[in-house]
C-alpha positions as CSV (number, residue, x, y, z in Angstrom):
1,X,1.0,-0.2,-61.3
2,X,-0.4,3.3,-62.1
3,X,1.9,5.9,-63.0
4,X,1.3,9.5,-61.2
5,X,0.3,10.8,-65.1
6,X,-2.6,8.3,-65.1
7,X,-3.3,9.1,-61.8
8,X,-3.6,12.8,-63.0
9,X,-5.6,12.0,-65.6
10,X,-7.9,10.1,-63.7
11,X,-8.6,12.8,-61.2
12,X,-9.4,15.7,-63.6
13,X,-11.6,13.4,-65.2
14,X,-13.6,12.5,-62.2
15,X,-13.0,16.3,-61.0
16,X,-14.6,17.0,-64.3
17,X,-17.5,14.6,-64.3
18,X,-18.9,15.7,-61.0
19,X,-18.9,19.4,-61.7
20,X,-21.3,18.4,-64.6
21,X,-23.5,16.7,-62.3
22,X,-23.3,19.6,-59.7
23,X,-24.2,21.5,-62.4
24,X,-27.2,19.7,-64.0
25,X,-28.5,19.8,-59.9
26,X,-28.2,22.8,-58.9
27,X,-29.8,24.4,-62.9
28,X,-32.5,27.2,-62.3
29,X,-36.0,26.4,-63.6
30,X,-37.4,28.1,-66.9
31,X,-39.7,30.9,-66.3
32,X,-42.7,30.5,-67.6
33,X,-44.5,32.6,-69.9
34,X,-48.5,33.0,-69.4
35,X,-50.7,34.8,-72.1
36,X,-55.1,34.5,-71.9
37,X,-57.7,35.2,-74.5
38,X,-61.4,35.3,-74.3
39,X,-63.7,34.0,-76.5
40,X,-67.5,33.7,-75.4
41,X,-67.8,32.8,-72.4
42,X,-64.6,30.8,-72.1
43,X,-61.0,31.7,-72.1
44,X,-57.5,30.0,-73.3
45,X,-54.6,29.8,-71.5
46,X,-51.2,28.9,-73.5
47,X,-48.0,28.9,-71.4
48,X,-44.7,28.8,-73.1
49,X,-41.0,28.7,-72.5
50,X,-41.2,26.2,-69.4
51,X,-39.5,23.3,-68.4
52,X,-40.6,20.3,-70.4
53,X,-42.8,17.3,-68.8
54,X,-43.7,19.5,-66.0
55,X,-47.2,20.7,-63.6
56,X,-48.5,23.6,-64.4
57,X,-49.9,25.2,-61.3
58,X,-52.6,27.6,-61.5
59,X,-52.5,30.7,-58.8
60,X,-55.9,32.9,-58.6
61,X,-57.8,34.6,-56.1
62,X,-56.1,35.6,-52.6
63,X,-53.4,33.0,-53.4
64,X,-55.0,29.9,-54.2
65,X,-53.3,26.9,-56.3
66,X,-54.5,24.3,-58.2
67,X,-52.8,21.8,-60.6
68,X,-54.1,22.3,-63.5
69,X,-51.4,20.0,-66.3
70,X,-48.4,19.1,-67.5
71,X,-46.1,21.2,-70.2
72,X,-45.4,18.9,-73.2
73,X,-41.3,17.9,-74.4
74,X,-41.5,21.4,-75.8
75,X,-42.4,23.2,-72.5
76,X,-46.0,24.6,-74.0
77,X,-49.1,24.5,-72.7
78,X,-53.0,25.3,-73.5
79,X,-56.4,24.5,-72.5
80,X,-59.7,26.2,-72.8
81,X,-61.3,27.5,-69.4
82,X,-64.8,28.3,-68.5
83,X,-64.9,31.9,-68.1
84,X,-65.9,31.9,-63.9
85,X,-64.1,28.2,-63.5
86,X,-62.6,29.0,-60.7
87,X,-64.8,32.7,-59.6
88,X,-62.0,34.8,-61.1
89,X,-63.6,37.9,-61.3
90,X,-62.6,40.4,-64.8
91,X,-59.0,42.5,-64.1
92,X,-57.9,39.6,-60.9
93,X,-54.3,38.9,-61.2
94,X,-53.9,35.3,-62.1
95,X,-50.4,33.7,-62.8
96,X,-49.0,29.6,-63.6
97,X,-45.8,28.0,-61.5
98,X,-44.0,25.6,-63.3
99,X,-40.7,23.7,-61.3
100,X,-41.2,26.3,-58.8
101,X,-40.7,29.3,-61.1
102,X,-43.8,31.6,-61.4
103,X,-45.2,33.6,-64.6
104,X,-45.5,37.3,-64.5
105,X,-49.4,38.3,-63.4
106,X,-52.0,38.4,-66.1
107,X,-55.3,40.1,-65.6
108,X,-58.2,37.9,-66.2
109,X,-60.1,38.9,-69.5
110,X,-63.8,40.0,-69.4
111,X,-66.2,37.1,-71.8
112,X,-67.1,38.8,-75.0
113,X,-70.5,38.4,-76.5
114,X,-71.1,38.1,-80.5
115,X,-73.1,40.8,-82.0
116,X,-76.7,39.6,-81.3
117,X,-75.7,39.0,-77.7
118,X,-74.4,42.2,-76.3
119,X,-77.4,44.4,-76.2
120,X,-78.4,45.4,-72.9
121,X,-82.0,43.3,-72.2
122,X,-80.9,41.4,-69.4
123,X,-83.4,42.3,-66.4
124,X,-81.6,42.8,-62.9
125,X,-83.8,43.3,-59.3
126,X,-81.5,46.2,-59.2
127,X,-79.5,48.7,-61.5
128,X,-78.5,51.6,-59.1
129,X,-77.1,50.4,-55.5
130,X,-75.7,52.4,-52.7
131,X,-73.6,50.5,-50.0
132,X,-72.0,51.7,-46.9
133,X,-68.3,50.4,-46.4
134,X,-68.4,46.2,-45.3
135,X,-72.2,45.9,-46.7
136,X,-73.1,43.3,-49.8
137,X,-75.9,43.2,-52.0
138,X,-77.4,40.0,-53.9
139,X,-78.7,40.8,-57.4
140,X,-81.1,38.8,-59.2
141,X,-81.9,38.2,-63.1
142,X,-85.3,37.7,-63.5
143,X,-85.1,36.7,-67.1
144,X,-81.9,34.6,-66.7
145,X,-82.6,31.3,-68.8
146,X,-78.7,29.7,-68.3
147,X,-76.0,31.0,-66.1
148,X,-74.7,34.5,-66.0
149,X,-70.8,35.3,-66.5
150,X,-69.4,38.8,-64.9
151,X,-68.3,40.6,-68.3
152,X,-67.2,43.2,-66.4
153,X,-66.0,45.5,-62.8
154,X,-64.6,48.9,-63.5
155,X,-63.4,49.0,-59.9
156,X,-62.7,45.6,-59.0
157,X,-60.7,47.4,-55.8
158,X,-64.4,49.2,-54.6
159,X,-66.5,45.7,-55.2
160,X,-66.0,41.8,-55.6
161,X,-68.1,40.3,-56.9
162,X,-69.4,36.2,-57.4
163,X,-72.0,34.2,-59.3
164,X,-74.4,31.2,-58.7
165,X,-76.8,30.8,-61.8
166,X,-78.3,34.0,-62.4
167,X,-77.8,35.1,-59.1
168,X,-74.7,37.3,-58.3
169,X,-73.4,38.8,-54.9
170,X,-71.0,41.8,-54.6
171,X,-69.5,43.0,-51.7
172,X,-68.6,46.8,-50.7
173,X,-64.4,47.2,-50.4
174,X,-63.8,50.7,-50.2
175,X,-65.3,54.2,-50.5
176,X,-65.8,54.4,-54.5
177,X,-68.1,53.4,-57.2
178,X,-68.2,51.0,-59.8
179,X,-70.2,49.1,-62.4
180,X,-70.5,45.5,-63.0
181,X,-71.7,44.0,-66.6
182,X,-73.5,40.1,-66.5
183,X,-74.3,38.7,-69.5
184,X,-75.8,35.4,-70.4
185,X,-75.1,33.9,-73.9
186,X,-78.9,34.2,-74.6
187,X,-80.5,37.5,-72.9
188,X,-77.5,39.6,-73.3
189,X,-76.2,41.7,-70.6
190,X,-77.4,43.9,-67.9
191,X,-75.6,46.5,-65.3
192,X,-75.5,47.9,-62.3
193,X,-74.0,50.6,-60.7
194,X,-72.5,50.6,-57.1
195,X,-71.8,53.6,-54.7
196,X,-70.1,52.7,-51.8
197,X,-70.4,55.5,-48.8
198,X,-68.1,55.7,-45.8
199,X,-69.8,54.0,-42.5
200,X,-71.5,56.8,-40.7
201,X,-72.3,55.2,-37.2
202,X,-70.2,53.4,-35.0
203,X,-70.2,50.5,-32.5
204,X,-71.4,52.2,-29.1
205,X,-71.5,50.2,-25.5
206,X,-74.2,50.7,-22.6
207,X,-71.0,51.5,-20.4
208,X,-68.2,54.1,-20.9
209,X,-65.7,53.8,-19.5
210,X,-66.1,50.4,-18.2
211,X,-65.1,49.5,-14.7
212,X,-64.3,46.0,-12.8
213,X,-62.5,45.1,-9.6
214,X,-60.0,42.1,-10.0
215,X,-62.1,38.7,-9.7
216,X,-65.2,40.6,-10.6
217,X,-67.1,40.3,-13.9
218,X,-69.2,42.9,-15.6
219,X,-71.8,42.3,-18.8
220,X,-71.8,45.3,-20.9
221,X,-73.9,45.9,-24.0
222,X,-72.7,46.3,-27.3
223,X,-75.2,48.5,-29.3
224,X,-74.7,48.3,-33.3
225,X,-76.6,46.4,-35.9
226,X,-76.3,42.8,-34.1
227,X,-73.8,41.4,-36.5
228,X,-70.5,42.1,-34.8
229,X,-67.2,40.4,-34.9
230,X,-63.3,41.3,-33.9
231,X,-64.0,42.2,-30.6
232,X,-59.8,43.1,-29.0
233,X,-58.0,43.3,-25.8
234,X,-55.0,45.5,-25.7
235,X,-54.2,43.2,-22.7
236,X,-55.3,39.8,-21.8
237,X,-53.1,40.0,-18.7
238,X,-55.4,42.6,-17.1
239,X,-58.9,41.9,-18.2
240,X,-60.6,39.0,-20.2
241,X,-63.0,39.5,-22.1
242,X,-66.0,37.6,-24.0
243,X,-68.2,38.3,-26.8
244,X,-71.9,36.7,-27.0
245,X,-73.7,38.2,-29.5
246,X,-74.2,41.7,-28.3
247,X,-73.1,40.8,-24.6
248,X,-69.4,41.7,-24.0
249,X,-68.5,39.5,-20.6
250,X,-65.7,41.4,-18.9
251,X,-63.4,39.7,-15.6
252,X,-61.0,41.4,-14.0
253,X,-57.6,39.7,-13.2
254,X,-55.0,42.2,-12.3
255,X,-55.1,45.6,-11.5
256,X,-54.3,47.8,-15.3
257,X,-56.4,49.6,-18.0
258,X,-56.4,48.4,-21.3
259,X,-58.8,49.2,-24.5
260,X,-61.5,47.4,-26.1
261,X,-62.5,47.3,-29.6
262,X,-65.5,45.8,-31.3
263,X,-66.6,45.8,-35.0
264,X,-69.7,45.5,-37.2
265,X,-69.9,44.9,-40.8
266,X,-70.2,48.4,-42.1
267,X,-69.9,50.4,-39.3
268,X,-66.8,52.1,-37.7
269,X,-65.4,49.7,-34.6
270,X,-66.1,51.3,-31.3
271,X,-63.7,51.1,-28.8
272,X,-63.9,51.5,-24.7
273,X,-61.7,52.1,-22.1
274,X,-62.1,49.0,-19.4
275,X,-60.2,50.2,-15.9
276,X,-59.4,47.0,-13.4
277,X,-59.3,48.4,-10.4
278,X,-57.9,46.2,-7.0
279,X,-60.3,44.1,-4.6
280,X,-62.5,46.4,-2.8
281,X,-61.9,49.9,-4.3
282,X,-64.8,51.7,-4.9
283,X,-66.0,51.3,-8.1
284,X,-66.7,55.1,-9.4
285,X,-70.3,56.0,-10.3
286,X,-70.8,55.0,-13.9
287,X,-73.4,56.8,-16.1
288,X,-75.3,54.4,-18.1
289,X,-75.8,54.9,-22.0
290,X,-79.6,54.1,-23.6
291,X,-79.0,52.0,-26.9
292,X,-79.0,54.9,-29.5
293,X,-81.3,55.2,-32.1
294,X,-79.7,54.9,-35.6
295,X,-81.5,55.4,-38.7
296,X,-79.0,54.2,-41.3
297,X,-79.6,50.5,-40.5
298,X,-79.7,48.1,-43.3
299,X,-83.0,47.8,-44.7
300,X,-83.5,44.3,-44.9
301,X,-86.4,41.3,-44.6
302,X,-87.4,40.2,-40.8
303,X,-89.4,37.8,-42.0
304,X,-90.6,35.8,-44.9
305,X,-93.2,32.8,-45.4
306,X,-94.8,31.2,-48.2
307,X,-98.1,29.3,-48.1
308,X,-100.5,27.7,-51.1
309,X,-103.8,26.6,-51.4
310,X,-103.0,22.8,-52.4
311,X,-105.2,23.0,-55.7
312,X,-105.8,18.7,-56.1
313,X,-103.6,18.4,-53.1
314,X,-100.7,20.1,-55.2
315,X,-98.8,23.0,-53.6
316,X,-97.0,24.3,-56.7
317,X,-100.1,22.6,-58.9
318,X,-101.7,24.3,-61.7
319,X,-104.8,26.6,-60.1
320,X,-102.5,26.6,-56.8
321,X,-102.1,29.9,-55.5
322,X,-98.8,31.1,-54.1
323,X,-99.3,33.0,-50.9
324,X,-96.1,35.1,-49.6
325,X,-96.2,37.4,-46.6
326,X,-93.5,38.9,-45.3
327,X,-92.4,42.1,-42.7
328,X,-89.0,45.2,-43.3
329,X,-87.6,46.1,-40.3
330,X,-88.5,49.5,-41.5
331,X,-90.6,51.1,-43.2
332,X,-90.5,51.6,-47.4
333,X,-92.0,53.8,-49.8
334,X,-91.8,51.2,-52.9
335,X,-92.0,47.4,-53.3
336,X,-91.6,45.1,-56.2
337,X,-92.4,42.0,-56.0
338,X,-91.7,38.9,-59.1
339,X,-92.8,35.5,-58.6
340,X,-91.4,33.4,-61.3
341,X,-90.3,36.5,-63.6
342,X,-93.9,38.3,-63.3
343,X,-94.6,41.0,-61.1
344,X,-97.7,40.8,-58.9
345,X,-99.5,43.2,-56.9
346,X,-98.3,43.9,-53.1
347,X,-100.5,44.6,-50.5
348,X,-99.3,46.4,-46.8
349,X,-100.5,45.4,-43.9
350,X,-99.5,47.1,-40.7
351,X,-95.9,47.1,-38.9
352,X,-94.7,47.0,-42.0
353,X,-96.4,43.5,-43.1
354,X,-97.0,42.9,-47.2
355,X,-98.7,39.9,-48.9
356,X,-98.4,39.1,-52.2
357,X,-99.7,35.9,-54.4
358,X,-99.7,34.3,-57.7
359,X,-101.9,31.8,-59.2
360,X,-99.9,29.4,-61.2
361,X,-100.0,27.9,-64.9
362,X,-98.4,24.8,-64.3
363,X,-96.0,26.1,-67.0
364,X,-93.7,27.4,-64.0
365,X,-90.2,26.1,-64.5
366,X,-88.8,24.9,-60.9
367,X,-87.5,25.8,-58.3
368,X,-89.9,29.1,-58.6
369,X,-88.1,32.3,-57.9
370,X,-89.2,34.9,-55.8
371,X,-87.5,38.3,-55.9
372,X,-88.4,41.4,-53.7
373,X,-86.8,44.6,-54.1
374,X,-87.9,47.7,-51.8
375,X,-86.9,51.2,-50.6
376,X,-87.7,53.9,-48.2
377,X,-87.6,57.8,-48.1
378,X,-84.0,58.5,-47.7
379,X,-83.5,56.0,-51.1
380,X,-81.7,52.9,-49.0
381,X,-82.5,49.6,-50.7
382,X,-83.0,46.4,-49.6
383,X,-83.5,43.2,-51.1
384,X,-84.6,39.4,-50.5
385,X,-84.6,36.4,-53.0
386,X,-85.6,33.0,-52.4
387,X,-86.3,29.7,-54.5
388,X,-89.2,27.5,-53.9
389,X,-89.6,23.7,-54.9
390,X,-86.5,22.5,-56.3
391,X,-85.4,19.1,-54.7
392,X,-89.1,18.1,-54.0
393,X,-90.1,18.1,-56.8
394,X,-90.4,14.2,-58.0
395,X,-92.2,13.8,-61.3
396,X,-94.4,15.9,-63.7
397,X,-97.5,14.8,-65.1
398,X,-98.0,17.3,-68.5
399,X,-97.4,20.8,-66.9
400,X,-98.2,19.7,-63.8
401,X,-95.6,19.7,-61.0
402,X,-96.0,16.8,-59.0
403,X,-94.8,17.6,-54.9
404,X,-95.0,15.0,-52.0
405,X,-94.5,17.2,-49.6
406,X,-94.1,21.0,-48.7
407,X,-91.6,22.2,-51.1
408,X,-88.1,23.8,-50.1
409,X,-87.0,26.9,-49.9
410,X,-83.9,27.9,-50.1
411,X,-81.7,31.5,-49.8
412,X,-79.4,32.9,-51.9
413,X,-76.2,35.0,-50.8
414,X,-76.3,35.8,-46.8
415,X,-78.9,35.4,-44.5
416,X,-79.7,37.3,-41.6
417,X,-80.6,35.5,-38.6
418,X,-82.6,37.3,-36.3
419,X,-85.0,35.1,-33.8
420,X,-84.7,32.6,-31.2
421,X,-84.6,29.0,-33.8
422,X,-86.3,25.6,-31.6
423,X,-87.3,22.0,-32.2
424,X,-90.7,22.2,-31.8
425,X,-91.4,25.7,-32.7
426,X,-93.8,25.5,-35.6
427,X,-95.8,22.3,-36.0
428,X,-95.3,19.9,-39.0
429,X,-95.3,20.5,-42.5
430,X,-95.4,24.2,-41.5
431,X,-92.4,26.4,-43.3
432,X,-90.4,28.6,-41.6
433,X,-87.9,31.0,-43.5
434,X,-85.3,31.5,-40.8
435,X,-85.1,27.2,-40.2
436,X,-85.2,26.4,-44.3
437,X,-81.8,29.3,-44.1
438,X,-80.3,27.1,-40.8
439,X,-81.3,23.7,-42.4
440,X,-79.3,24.8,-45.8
441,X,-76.5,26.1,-43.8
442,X,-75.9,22.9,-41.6
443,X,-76.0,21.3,-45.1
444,X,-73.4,23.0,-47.1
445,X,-71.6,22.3,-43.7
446,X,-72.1,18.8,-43.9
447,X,-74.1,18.6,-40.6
448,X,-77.4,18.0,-41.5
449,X,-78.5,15.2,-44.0
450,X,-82.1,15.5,-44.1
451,X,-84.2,17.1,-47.0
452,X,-84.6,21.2,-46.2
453,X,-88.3,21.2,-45.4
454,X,-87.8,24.5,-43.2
455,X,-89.6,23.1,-40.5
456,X,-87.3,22.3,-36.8
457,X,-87.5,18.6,-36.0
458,X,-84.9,16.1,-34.1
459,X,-82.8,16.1,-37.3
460,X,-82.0,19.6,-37.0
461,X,-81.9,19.7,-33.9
462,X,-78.9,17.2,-33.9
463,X,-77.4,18.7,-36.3
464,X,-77.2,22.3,-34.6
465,X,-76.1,20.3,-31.6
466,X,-72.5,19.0,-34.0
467,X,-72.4,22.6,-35.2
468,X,-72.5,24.3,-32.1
469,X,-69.8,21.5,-30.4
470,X,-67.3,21.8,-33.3
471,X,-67.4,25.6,-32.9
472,X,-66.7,25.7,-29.2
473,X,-70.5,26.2,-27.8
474,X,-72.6,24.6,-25.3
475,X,-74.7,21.9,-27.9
476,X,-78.0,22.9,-26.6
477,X,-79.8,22.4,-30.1
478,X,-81.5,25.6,-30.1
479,X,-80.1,29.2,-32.0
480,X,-79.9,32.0,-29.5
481,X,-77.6,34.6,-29.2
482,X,-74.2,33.0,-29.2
483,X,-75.1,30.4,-32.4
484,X,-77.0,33.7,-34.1
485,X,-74.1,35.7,-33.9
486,X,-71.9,32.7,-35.5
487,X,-74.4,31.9,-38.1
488,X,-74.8,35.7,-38.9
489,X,-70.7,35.7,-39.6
490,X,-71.1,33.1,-42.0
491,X,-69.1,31.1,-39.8
């Protein structure tokens, strides 16, 4: 029998035991120390001080998290990371998790250049931007040979700012200015300089205010630069209300004011009073408003084509002359034009209509770039890039580019839709700037698998048709208002 001492004894002893277990559960993770160095073009990350045999998770832009290894027995850490693996942009806040404990932030370092690299001789479309509030610009190195790294943003709260090859795209914050550095580890580094201006104009609306009796519905006009978004309702209880590209579609369900808003990337969002008034009260006389002539728009392409004179049936052969023609929605006082790196002569036309050309080598790396950069009186810029040949492009014969077909061309940064998009609408093998942009699109979206010729056939049509049904519109296959306004959103 057990004596009450053993008993005791036995008891503190278990007692004792599971408070060391509670113990070892219920133990706080180490927090994790996180340093970075550059060198180059890459950087190293070394994290110390956290629990052994453990993920390291890598938090970066706007909260994202990746897994990224383990710790070793001693808690530690490192590996070497391209300097834009992941689009960190110089001065972002970046920080590791380990266990669930989290790093202090650590701004991401700027890639240093050695000595013979860091001379400014890298050629941009544009040094000297201005940008109203919501606006982006895509700038272009002409002399890029290998992919440019963002060494630099003094104001990384004014502009972001992302890469693809020597092609980068920064986008307007806040009122301020700043200057971004790119470098490549050959041609050395370029910069540009970015005002950003308050938006002057605001969304307007043919009616104001707006009225509708309950049951009825009204279709007002929203006037802006026809890329608008966040359309609100104070009150969905009183009044629905619709947005179709510049069409607001208003209904009336119980008697109540409320207050619509509408927004357009850098303007101010207008906003309109909308009374619902009961069945068969008179509906006061309602002044309408003309859309107002603004003449701040964006200056920006409305059209672009490229043609070629098929030298020995070759479109990008040697002897082949490139043929570009393309229109501003307004007029400009200076254009430069490059085609592959070189500048060629630009000829007007009228409406605002230019044609350039190029006779090529052969020598032509591909895809071909083709860079235009223009302005008008007031100083506004605007800007178009595009890449021709790429994918096409089967075989080479000495410097000759072999292409069996017409050759792709594709957009960089965002495109602006602007026309009414149709199987149909050119005939084959014909190139159409707007359908290459919707074909590329549907791609990166996964709903088109066809090769980007630019020209509307059955495949694209289909392929607008899942688009247009996974984003809740009627799959009629063709772009108009609705799908423009979408595509135009980058949605």
């Amino acid at each position: 029998m057990i004596s009450n001492f053993s008993k005791k004894i036995f008891l503190a002893t278990l007692i004792s035991s599971l408070f060391c277990i509670s113990a070892n559960i219920v133990s706080a993770a180490t927090t994790p120390t996180l340093a970075l160095t550059n060198s180059n073009s890459s950087v190293k990350m070394v994290v110390t001080g956290a629990d052994p045999n453990a993920t390291v998770v890598f938090g970066y832009q706007n909260n994202t998290t990746i897994d990224i290894g383990q710790t070793d027995s001693n808690g530690s850490f490192s590996v070497m990371l391209g300097q834009n693996s992941y689009g960190q942009n110089y001065g972002s806040q970046v920080y590791v998790s380990v266990d669930g404990a989290s790093s202090s932030k650590v701004s991401w370092p700027a890639s240093t250049m050695t000595s013979n690299q860091s001379g400014n001789s890298l050629s941009l479309s544009q040094t000297n931007v201005s940008l109203t509030l919501g606006q982006n610009v895509t700038i272009f190195a002409s002399n890029a040979t290998n992919a440019l790294v963002i060494n630099g943003n003094t104001n990384p709260s004014v502009t972001s700012v992302s890469i693809k090859d020597n092609t980068f795209f920064i986008n307007a914050l806040s009122v301020g200015s700043s200057t971004i550095t790119a470098c490549t580890s050959s041609e050395g580094c370029g910069s540009v300089n970015i005002s950003v201006q308050p938006a002057t104009n605001a969304v307007t609306f043919s009616q104001s205010p707006i009225y509708v009796t309950v049951g009825q519905s009204v279709t007002v006009t929203a006037y802006g630069p026809d890329s608008f978004y966040g359309l609100a309702n104070s009150d969905q209880n009183v009044v629905t209300a619709t947005l179709n590209g510049s069409s607001i579609v208003i209904k009336g369900l119980t008697v109540g004011r409320v207050a619509l808003s509408l927004c357009a990337t850098g303007w101010q969002c207008g906003v309109v009073n909308v009374n619902s008034l009961s069945s068969g009260s008179p509906i006061p006389n309602v002044t309408t408003v003309s859309a107002p002539v603004y003449s701040d728009q964006p200056l920006q392409l409305s059209s672009f084509s490229v043609s070629s004179n098929n030298v020995y049936g070759l479109f990008l052969g040697a002897g082949s002359t490139l043929n570009i023609s393309f229109a501003t929605n307004q007029s400009v006082t200076s254009m430069q034009v490059l085609i592959a790196g070189k500048k060629v002569a630009v000829n007007q036309g009228d409406n605002n209509t230019f044609h350039a050309s190029l006779t090529l080598t052969g020598n032509e790396a591909t895809p071909i770039p083709i860079s235009l950069t223009f302005s008008n009186s007031t100083g506004k810029t605007g800007q178009g890039f595009f890449t021709i040949g790429g994918s096409n492009v089967t075989t080479a014969v000495g410097n000759v580019a072999q292409v069996t077909e017409q050759p792709v061309i594709e957009t960089a940064g965002s495109f602006s839709f602007s026309k009414y998009l149709y199987a149909g609408m050119t005939s084959f093998g014909s190139v159409d700037a707007e359908v290459t942009a919707l074909q590329q699109r549907l791609k990166n979206d996964g709903f088109f698998k066809g090769s980007i010729t630019g020209y509307f056939g059955p495949q694209t049509k289909t392929a607008l048709e899942a688009y247009q049904k996974k984003n809740g519109l009627s799959a009629l296959g063709v772009v108009g208002p609705s799908t423009r306004a979408l595509l135009n959103k980058g949605i």
